[in-house]
SEVO-293615 format. One line per field, with one value per residue (C-alpha): x, y, z; residue in one letter. Coordinates in steps of 0.001 Angstrom, whole numbers, padded with zeros to 6 digits. Layout:
east	X|...
north	Y|...
up	Z|...
code	A|...
***
This chain:
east	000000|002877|004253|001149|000886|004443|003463|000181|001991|004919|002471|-000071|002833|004588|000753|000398|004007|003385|000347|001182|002411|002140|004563|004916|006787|008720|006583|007450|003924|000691|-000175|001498|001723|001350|001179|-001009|-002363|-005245|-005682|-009470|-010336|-008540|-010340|-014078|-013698|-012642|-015625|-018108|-016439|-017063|-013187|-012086|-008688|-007165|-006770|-004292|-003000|-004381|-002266|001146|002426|004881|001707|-000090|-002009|-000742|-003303|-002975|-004238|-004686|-003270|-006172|-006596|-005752|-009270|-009950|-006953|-007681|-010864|-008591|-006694|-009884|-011235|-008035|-008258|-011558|-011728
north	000000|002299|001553|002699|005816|006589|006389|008161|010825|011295|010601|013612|016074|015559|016604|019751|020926|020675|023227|027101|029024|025941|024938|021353|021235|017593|015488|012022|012110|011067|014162|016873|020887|022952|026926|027695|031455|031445|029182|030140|030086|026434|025288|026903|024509|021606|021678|022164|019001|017465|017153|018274|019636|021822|025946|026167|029416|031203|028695|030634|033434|030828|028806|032247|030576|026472|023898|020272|017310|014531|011195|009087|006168|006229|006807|009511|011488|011257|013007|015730|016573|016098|018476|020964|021000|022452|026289
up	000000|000816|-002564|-004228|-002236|-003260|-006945|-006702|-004901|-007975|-010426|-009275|-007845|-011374|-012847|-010648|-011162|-015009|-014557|-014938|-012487|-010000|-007446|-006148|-002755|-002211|000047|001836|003235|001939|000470|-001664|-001048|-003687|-004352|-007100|-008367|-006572|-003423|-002826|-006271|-006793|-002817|-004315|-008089|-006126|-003570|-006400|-008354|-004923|-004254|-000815|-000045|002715|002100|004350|003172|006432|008728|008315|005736|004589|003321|001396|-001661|-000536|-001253|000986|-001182|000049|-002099|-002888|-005051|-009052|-010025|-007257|-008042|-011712|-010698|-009201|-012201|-014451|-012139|-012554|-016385|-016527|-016970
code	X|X|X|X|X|X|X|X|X|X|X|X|X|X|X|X|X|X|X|X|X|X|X|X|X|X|X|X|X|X|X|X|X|X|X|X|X|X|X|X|X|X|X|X|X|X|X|X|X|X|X|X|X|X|X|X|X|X|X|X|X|X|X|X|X|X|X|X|X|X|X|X|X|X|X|X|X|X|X|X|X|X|X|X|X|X|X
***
């Protein structure tokens, strides 16, 4: 299981790092960190795809516009992406 978080975890970092103006910060956990333009707009188009994830830009300056998601299975974090392609 471990194994197939690991890949999961490369597989949708490598995803989110290839998006514009997205930053992927190296994770050992079960769930990546990732700055992106807008961190409400990005938390608000998640929610409405039914995809939760933690805003946790308000935790610490250091985390201004840093989304926490969560490593799911293959077909839920395909959903994720999916979800991140739409306009």
């Amino acid at each position: 299981q471990a194994a197939a978080i690991r890949r999961e975890r490369a597989r949708v970092a490598a995803a989110l790092a290839a998006l514009r103006r997205v930053t992927v910060f190296p994770s050992h956990a079960n769930f990546v960190l990732a700055r992106v333009p807008d961190a409400d707009h990005w938390f608000a188009t998640l929610r409405e795809a039914g995809i939760l994830v933690k805003n946790v830009g308000g935790w610490h300056p250091l985390l201004a516009n840093c989304l926490r998601i969560s490593i799911g299975t293959p077909e839920q974090n395909e959903r994720l992406l999916a979800a991140l392609e739409r306009p």
